[in-house]
Structure formats: C-alpha cells, structure tokens
C-alpha positions, 0 to 999 in steps of 0.5 A: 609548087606554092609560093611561100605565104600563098595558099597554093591554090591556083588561079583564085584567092586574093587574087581574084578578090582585088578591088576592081575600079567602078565596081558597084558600092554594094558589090564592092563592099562585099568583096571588101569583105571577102578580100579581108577575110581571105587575106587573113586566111592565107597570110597571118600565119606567116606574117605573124611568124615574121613579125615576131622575129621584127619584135624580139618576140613581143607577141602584143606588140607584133599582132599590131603590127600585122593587124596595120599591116593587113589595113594597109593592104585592104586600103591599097588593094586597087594599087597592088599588082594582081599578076605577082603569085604572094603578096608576102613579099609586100606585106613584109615590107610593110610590117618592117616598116611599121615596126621601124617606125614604131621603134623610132617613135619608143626612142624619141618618147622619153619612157613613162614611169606613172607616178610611183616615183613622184609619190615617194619624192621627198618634198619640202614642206612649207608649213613647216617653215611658215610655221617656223617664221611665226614662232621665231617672229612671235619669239623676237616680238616678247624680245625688249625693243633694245634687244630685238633692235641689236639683234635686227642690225646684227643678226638679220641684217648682217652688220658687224657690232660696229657697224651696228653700234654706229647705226644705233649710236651706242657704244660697242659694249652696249651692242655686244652685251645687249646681242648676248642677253637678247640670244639668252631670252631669245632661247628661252621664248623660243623653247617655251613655244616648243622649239628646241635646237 
C-alpha cells in the first residue's frame, strides 16, 4: 500500500535521488535536476491540496508557498532522512511554517493602499492665502497713515481702544472713530480688488 503523497513506487523515486556527499559536480548537477522534477512529480498535487486548505484558499498565494517549500527541500536534500517512505510529512511542516510566517509578516506590515486616497485628500492651498495677505496687505497700504496706524494697535496687534489710545497718545474717541472709518475704506479697497465677505 502506498504512503500518502508517495508514488507507490518501491524501492526508486526520491529516494534514490537524494544528494549523496562527494558525488561529481557534473553527476551531481544532473541528479539535482531529476531529484527537482521528480519531487515535483510526486508530491505537488498533494502539497498544493494542503497548502491551500493553509491559505483559505488563496491559490497565488499557496503556489508560493509550495514552490518555497520544494526549494527548501531541493536545498536540504543531503539532510533528509532517505530510509522514511514520504517526504510529506516534512514538506507539510515546512509549508505550515512558511505560511505562518507569511501571515506574521501581513500583520506587522501595515496594508498598502496606493495613492488613490492621497489623490482625493483635500489639501489646504497656500496660494490662496498668500494671495489673500497680498490684497489685504495692498488694502491696509491705500488706508491714510492715521487709520492703517489705529487699525495696526487695535486689530493685529490685539490692544484695546485704550490701551491703543495710550500708545498712540490720543484721545480714545480718536481711536474709536478713526478704527471705524478705517474698517469702512478698508472694506471699500478690499471689495474694489475683488474681495468680498
């Protein structure tokens, strides 16, 4: 009765194929060659079949791990044991393993997205807000001196009327009256170069 994953075939296969130490480069690249195909031969089909039970399925993702697991056991073949009758049982390990680490490395990964998401981002144009400081700063320059001046203390640089009025030593009632007509041709400029609101 054949093993599992085994050809049934007695004495011969993989077996007989494993690297032997001290063999001749040319011999031996020979064998490595038949020891591939025939471990292709023989246990693909039911690696593939386990492997993608591993997967969930995922056939792309279980052809790679049966190809790294056939790798694995062409580059260990002078460490296997030749008397056990399947390989199976160590190929499945070894495909479990790879299929572990596979998913270790998905979760420490965070997920790629592509730049579909950045392309719809809504970014903050600074053209606009450079453009803006330019026409409010050309706006503030068409102000008189005395109404840019109470409109500099009180507005941006955030003093009250008084404290205004004590810095420009004036009367409050200047400052207040000047704030207000400076606002009014303030409004005007800004509307006449576009800006509104």
């Amino acid at each position: 009765m054949a093993v599992p994953g085994s050809t049934g075939r007695p004495g011969g296969g993989l077996r007989s194929l494993l690297r032997r130490p001290g063999a001749a480069r040319a011999a031996q690249d020979a064998a490595d060659e038949e020891m591939a195909a025939e471990l292709y031969r023989e246990y693909h089909r039911p690696l593939l079949a386990f492997v993608l039970r591993l997967t969930g399925g995922d056939r792309p993702w279980a052809e790679d791990v049966v190809q790294e697991t056939m790798i694995r056991a062409w580059r260990s073949a002078d460490r296997l044991d030749d008397r056990t009758s399947s390989l199976m049982p160590w190929l499945a390990t070894v495909s479990r393993r790879i299929v572990i680490d596979n998913r270790r490395q998905r979760e420490v990964r965070p997920p790629e997205v592509g730049d579909g998401p950045l392309e719809n981002l809504p970014m903050a144009d600074e053209m606009d807000a450079l453009l803006r400081k330019v026409v409010v700063t050309e706006a503030l320059e068409s102000l008189s001196p005395a109404h840019r001046q109470a409109l500099t203390e009180t507005v941006l640089r955030d003093r009250t009327v008084n404290q205004a009025a004590e810095y420009l030593g004036i009367p409050v009632g200047t400052v207040k009256s000047r704030v207000y007509y400076a606002l009014r041709a303030l409004r005007v400029a800004l509307e006449e170069r576009g800006v509104t609101s």
